[in-house]
N, C-alpha and C positions, 0 to 999 in steps of 0.2 A: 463565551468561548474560552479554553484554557489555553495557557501559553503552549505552544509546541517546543518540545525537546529539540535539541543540534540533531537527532535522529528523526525523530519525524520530521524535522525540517530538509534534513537530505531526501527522504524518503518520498516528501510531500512533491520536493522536485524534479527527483525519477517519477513519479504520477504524471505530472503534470507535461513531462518531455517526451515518456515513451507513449502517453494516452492522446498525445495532442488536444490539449482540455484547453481550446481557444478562450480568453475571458476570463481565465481562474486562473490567480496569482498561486504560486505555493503555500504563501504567508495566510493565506483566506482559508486554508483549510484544515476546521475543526478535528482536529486531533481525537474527541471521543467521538464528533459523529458518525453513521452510519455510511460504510462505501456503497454501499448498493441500497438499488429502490431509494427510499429519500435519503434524504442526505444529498450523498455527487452525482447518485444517479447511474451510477456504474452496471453494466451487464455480463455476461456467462463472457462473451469475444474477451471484455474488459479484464478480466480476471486472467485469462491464458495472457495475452499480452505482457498487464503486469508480472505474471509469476516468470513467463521469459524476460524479462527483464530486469527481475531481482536475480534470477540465476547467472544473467550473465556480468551484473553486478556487483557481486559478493559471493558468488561462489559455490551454491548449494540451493537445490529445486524444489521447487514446490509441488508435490505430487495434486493430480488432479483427480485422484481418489482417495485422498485423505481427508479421515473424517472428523476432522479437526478445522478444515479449511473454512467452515461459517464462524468459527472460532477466532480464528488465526486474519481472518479478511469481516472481521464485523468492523474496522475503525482504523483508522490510522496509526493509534496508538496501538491498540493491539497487533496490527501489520508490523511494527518498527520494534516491539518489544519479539517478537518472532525470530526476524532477521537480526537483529541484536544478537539472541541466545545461539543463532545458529551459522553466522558468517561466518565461513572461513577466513582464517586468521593471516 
């Protein structure tokens, strides 16, 4: 597993508080792994949850029609470089 960024380690802990992921520390979660299907395990509810709570964390939505979003939600790291290039300031 690779070190997680101060960014994916925020990020990993908004997962972890707005999904109620009982059993899973922030720190435990692989930065390149997969969020959905293996990996955390995450689902379609999972993802709306998360994107309301990136938005009302940093400022800017995640559309659920953009086609970028298996993109952008393949990993944590990718999820964190996302809201990185795109938090309002």
């Amino acid at each position: 597993m690779s070190p997680q960024t101060d960014a994916e380690r925020e990020l990993a802990e908004l997962l972890v508080e707005s999904l109620n992921l009982e059993g899973t520390s922030p720190g435990e979660i692989d930065p390149e792994a997969p969020l959905f299907n293996t990996g955390l395990g995450l689902d379609s509810i999972d993802a709306l949850e998360l994107a309301l709570a990136i938005s009302k964390r940093y400022g800017f939505q995640l559309k659920s029609d953009n086609e970028d979003n298996r993109r952008i939600f393949a990993s944590l790291r990718a999820l964190a470089a996302h809201v990185q290039q795109h938090r309002a300031s």
